[in-house]
C-alpha positions as a printed Julia matrix, in Angstrom:
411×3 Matrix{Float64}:
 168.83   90.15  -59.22
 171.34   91.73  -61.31
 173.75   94.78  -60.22
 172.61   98.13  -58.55
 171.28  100.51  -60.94
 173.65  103.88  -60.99
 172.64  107.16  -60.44
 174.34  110.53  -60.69
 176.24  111.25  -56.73
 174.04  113.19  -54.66
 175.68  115.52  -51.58
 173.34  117.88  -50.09
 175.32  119.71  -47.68
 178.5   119.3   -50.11
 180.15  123.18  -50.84
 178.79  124.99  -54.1
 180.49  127.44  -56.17
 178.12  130.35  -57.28
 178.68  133.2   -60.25
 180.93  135.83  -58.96
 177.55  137.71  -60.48
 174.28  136.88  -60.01
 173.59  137.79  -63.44
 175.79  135.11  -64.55
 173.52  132.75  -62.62
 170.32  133.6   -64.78
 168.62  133.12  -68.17
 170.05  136.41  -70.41
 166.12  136.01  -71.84
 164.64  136.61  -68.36
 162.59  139.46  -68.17
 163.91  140.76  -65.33
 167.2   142.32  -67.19
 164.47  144.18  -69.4
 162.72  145.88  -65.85
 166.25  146.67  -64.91
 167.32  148.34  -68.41
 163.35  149.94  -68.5
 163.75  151.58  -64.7
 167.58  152.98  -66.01
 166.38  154.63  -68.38
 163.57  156.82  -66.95
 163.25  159.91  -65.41
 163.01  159.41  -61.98
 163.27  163.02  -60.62
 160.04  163.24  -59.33
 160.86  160.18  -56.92
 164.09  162.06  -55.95
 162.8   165.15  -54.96
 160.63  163.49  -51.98
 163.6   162.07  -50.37
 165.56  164.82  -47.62
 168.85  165.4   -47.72
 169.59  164.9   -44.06
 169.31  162.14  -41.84
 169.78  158.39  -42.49
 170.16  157.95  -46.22
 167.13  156.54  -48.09
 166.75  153.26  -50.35
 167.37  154.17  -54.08
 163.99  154.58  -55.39
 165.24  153.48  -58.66
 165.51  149.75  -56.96
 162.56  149.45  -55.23
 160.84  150.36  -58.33
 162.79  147.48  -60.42
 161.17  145.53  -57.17
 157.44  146.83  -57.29
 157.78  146.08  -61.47
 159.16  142.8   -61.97
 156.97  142.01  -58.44
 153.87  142.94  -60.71
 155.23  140.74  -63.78
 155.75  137.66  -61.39
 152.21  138.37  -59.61
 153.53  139.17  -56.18
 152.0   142.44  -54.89
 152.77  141.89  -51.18
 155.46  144.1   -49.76
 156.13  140.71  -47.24
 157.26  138.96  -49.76
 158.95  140.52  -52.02
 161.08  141.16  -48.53
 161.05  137.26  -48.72
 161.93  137.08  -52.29
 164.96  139.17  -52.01
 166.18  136.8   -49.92
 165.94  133.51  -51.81
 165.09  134.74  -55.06
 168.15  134.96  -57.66
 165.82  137.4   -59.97
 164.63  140.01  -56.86
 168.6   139.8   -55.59
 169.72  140.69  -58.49
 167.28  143.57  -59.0
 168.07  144.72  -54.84
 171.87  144.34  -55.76
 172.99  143.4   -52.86
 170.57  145.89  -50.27
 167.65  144.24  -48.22
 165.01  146.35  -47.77
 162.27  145.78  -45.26
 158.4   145.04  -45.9
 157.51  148.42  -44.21
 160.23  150.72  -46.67
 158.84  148.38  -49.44
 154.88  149.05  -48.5
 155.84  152.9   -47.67
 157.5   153.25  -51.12
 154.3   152.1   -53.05
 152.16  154.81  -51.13
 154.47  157.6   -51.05
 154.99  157.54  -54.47
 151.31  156.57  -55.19
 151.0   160.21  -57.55
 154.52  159.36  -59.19
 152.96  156.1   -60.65
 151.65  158.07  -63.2
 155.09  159.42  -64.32
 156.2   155.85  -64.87
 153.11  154.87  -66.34
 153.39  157.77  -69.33
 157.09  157.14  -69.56
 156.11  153.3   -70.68
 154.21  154.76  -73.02
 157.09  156.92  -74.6
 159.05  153.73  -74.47
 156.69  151.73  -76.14
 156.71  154.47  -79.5
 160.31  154.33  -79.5
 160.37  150.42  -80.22
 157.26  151.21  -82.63
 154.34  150.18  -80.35
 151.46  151.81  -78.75
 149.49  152.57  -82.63
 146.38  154.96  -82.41
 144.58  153.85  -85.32
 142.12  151.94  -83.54
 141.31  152.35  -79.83
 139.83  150.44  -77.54
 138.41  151.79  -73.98
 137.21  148.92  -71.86
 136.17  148.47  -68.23
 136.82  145.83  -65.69
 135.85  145.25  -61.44
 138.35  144.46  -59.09
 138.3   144.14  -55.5
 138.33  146.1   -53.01
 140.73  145.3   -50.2
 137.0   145.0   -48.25
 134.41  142.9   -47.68
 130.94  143.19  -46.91
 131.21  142.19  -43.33
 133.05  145.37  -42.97
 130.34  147.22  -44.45
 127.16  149.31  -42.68
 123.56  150.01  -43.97
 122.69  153.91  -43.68
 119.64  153.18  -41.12
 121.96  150.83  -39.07
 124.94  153.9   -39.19
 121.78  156.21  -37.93
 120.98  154.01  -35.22
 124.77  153.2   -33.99
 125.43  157.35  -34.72
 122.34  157.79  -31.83
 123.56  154.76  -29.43
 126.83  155.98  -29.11
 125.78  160.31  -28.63
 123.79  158.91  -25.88
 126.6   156.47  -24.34
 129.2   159.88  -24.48
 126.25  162.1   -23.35
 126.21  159.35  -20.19
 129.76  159.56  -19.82
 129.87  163.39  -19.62
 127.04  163.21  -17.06
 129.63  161.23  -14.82
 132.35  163.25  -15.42
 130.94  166.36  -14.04
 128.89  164.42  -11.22
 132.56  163.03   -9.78
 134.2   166.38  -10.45
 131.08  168.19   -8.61
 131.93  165.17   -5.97
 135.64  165.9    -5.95
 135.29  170.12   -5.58
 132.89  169.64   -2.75
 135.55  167.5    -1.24
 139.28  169.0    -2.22
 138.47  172.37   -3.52
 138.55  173.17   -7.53
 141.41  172.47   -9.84
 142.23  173.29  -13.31
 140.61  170.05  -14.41
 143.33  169.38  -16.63
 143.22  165.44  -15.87
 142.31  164.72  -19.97
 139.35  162.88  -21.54
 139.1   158.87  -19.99
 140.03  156.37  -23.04
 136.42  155.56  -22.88
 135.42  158.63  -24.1
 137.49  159.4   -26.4
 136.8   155.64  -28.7
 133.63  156.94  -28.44
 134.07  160.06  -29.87
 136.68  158.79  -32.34
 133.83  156.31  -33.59
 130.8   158.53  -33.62
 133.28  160.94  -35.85
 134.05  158.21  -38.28
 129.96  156.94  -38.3
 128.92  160.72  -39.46
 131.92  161.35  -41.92
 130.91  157.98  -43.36
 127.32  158.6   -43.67
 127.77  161.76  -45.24
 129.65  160.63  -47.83
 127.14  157.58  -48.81
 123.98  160.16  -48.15
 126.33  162.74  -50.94
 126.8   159.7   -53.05
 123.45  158.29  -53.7
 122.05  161.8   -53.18
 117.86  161.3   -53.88
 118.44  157.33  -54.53
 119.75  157.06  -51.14
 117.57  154.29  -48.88
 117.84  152.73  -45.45
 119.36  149.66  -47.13
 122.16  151.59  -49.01
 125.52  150.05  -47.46
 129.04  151.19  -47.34
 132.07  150.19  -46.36
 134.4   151.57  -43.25
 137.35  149.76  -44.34
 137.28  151.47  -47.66
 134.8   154.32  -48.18
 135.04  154.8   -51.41
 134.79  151.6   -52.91
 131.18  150.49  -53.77
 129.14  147.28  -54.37
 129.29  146.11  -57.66
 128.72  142.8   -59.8
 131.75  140.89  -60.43
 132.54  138.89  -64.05
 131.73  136.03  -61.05
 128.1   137.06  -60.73
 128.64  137.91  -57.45
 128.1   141.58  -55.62
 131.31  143.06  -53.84
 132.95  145.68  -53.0
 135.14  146.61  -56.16
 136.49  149.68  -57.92
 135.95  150.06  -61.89
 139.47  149.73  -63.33
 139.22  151.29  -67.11
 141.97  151.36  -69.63
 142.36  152.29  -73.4
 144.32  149.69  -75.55
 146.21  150.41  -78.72
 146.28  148.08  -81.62
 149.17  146.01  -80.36
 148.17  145.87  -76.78
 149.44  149.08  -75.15
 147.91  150.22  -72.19
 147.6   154.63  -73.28
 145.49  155.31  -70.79
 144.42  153.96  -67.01
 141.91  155.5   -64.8
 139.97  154.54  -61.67
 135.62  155.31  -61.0
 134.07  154.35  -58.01
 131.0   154.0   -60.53
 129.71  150.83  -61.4
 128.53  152.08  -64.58
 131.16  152.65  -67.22
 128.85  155.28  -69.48
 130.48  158.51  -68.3
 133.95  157.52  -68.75
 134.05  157.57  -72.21
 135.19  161.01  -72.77
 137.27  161.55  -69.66
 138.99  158.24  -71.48
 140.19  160.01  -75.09
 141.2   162.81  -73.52
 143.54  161.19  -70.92
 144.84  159.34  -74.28
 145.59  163.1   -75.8
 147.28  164.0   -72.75
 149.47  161.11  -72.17
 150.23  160.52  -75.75
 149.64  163.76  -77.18
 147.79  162.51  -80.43
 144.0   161.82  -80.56
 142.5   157.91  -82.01
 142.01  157.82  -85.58
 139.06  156.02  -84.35
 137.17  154.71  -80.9
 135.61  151.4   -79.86
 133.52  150.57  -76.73
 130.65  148.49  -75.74
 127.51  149.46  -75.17
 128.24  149.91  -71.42
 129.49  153.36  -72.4
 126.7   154.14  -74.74
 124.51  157.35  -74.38
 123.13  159.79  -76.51
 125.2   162.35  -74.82
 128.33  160.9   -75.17
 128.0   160.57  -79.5
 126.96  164.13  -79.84
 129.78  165.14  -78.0
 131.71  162.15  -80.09
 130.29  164.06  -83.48
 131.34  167.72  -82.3
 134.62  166.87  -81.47
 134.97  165.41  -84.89
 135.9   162.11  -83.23
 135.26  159.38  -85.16
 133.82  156.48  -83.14
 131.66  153.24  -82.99
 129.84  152.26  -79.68
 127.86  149.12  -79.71
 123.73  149.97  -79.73
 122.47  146.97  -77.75
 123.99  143.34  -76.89
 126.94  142.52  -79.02
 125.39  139.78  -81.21
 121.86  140.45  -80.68
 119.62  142.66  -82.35
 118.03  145.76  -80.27
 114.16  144.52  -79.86
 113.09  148.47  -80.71
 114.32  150.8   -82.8
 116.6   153.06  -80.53
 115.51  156.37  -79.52
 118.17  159.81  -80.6
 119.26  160.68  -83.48
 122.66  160.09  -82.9
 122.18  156.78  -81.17
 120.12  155.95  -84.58
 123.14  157.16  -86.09
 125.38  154.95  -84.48
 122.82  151.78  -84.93
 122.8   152.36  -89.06
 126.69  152.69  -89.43
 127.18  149.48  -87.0
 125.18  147.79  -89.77
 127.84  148.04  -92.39
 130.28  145.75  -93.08
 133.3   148.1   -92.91
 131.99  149.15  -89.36
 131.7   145.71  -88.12
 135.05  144.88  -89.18
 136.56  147.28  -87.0
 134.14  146.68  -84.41
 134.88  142.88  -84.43
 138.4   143.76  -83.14
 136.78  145.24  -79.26
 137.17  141.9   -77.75
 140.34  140.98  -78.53
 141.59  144.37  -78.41
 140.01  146.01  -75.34
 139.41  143.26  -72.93
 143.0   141.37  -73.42
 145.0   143.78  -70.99
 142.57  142.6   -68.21
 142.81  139.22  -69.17
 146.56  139.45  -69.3
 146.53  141.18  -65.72
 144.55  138.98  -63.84
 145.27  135.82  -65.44
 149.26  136.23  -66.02
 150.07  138.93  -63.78
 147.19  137.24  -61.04
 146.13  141.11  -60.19
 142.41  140.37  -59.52
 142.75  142.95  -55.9
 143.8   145.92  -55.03
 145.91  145.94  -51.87
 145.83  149.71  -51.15
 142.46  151.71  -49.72
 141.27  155.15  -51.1
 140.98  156.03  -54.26
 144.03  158.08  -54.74
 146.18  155.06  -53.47
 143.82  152.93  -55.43
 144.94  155.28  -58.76
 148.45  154.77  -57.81
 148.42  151.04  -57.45
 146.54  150.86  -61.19
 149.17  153.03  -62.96
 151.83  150.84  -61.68
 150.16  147.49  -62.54
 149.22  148.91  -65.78
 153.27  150.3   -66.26
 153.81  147.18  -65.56
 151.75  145.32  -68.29
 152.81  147.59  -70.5
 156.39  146.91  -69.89
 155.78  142.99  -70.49
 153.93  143.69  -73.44
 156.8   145.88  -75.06
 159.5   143.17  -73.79
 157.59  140.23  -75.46
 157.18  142.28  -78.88
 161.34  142.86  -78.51
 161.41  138.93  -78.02
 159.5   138.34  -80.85
C-alpha cells in the first residue's frame, strides 16, 4: 500500500508551558469573570462580621462565594467537589486564586451564612436595575416542588411513632428497674456511694430516641391539627419537609420553592412553604417584591393554584391590580364560580386585553424553574430545615439571576 498517513506528533508526558495567569488560559466570554466582577462589587459586610478576629485566619468569604455561585451556574452543589474542582478545574482555580479550601470550610460556609443569602440575593436584584433589568410591569409569582434531601424510607406514620414512643418508655422503664436492683445489690454489699457512675450508653440512645419520637410527633400532630390520622407520615431526616406530588406524578418528600419573575426573567422575589398548596402565598409574594425592590407590580399574574376569594378582595383593597386564572388554563369552569370577586376575576379573564397579558404566565413565571433545573440541574435541595432550606434557595436563585443579567450583557 502506499506511504504512512501523517499525523500531528503526539508526547504525553512531554513538558507544557502554561499562562503565567490562569486567566490568560480561559475564554474572556466565560461566565466565570462575570461571578468574579458580580461578588467584587457587593457588600459583603454582613459575611465579615461573623468571622473573629483571633485565632487562625478564616477563608475570604468573598471567594468561597465566587465558588458557591459559579458552582450553582455549572450545576455542582456538592461541597466535595467543588473541593475537587478547584483542583483540576481552570475556571474554580481561578475563582480560589491560588487557596484550596476543604469540603468541610466549603459545606460550613453555605450554612453559616445560610441568613446572608438573602443579602446577596437582593443585591442581584440592585444589579440587575443598574444594567436595566428586573421590569415590574408585569409580574409573575409561580410555584415549583423540589426535593427534599429525604426519602420516604426515612419517614414514620403517627400510629407507628405512638407505638415505637410506648416500646421504647417501657424498654428505659426496664432499664431503670435494673439499675436500682444492682445498685440495691451493690449497697447491700459495699456500703452506699454517691452514685455518680453516669447513665449506661444503653440508656441514654434510648432516651435520646424517645426525645426525638415525641418532638417529631408533636410537630406533625401541630401540623395537620384536626386532619391529623394514624396514616399521616413524616419524616426524621427532615421534619419539616412534607409529602407532596412531583411535576413526575410521583409523591415525595419536597419543599414548595416559589419565586416572582419580572418581564425579562429576574428572579424579585424567592421564598420557601412547607405547604403543598400554593393559595396562601400570594400575598406574602408582592409584598416580599415591595421589600426587596421597593416598588409594587403594575400588575400580577398567577395560576389558579393561588386562587381564592380571599386573596382578590385583599388584591382589590390594596388597589393591586391583578389577574388569577378561575379554573384550568384552557378549559372552561363547568359552573359559574361562586364570590363576587372570583366572578369578578372570571368576567375580566374573558377579555381580550386580559388574556393577552395573561398569555405571558407560562413563559414568564415558570421559565426560572425551567432554567434552574434544566441548566443549572438544581432539582434537590442538599441542606435540611427550613431555614437552611431558605438559604440554599436565595443563593440558587442569586445565582440564576446573575446568569440571567450576564446573558442579557452578552446579548
Amino acid at each position: 500500500m502506499g506511504s504512512e498517513v501523517p499525523f500531528k506528533g503526539y508526547e504525553q508526558h512531554q513538558g507544557q508551558l502554561f499562562p503565567v495567569h490562569l486567566s490568560d488560559a480561559l475564554d474572556r466570554s466565560d461566565p466565570v469573570f462575570f461571578i468574579s466582577d458580580l461578588v467584587e462589587g457587593l457588600d459583603l459586610e454582613v459575611f465579615e462580621r461573623r468571622y473573629a478576629a483571633m485565632g487562625e485566619h478564616a477563608y475570604p468569604p468573598r471567594m468561597l462565594l465566587k465558588l458557591w455561585l459559579f458552582g450553582a451556574i455549572a450545576g455542582v452543589y456538592s461541597g466535595r467537589e467543588i473541593a475537587q474542582r478547584v483542583r483540576w478545574d481552570l475556571r474554580f482555580r481561578y475563582l480560589a486564586g491560588g487557596l484550596s479550601p476543604d469540603f468541610r470550610t466549603i459545606n460550613r460556609f453555605r450554612v453559616r451564612h445560610r441568613e446572608d443569602f438573602a443579602q446577596v440575593f437582593r443585591q442581584t436584584l440592585r444589579t440587575a436595575r443598574a444594567s436595566g433589568l428586573g421590569k415590574l410591569g408585569r409580574l409573575a409569582i409561580d410555584g415549583s416542588k423540589i426535593r427534599a434531601n429525604t426519602s420516604r424510607h426515612k419517614a414514620m406514620s403517627h400510629a407507628r411513632m405512638k407505638q415505637a414512643e410506648e416500646q421504647l418508655e417501657d424498654e428505659i422503664a426496664q432499664i431503670l428497674a435494673q439499675m436500682d436492683a444492682c445498685n440495691e445489690a451493690e449497697d447491700d454489699a459495699h456500703g452506699d456511694d454517691d452514685g455518680s457512675g453516669g447513665l449506661p450508653a444503653e440508656l441514654q440512645d434510648r432516651e435520646q430516641r424517645v426525645a426525638r419520637l415525641r418532638a417529631v410527633r408533636k410537630q406533625l400532630e401541630a401540623e395537620r391539627g384536626s386532619e391529623l390520622e394514624p396514616s399521616s407520615q413524616k419524616s426524621f431526616a427532615d421534619p419539616d419537609a412534607n409529602m407532596m406530588m412531583t411535576g413526575e406524578g410521583s409523591l415525595q418528600y419536597c419543599y414548595n420553592a416559589q419565586a416572582a419573575t419580572s418581564e425579562d426573567g429576574i428572579i424579585v422575589a424567592a421564598e420557601i412553604t412547607t405547604s403543598p398548596r400554593d393559595v396562601g402565598q400570594l400575598m406574602p409574594m408582592l409584598e416580599a417584591v415591595t421589600v426587596n425592590t421597593g416598588r409594587r407590580p403594575e400588575i400580577a399574574i398567577a395560576d389558579n393554584g393561588y386562587l381564592s376569594e380571599s386573596n382578590l378582595e385583599q388584591l382589590h383593597r390594596r388597589r393591586q391590580r391583578g389577574l388569577v386564572a378561575v379554573g384550568r388554563e384552557g378549559k372552561r369552569p363547568e359552573k359559574w364560580p361562586t364570590g363576587r370577586f372570583t366572578q369578578r376575576m372570571h368576567r375580566i379573564l374573558r377579555l381580550p386585553w386580559a388574556r393577552r397579558i395573561y398569555d405571558h404566565r407560562k413563559t414568564q413565571g415558570e421559565r426560572p424553574f425551567a432554567e434552574i433545573k434544566q441548566t443549572m440541574r438544581f432539582r434537590r435541595f442538599s441542606l435540611r430545615g427550613r431555614a437552611n432550606i431558605q438559604g440554599e434557595w436565595n443563593l440558587v436563585c442569586a445565582a440564576a439571576n446573575a446568569l440571567t443579567i450576564y446573558r442579557a450583557a452578552v446579548a
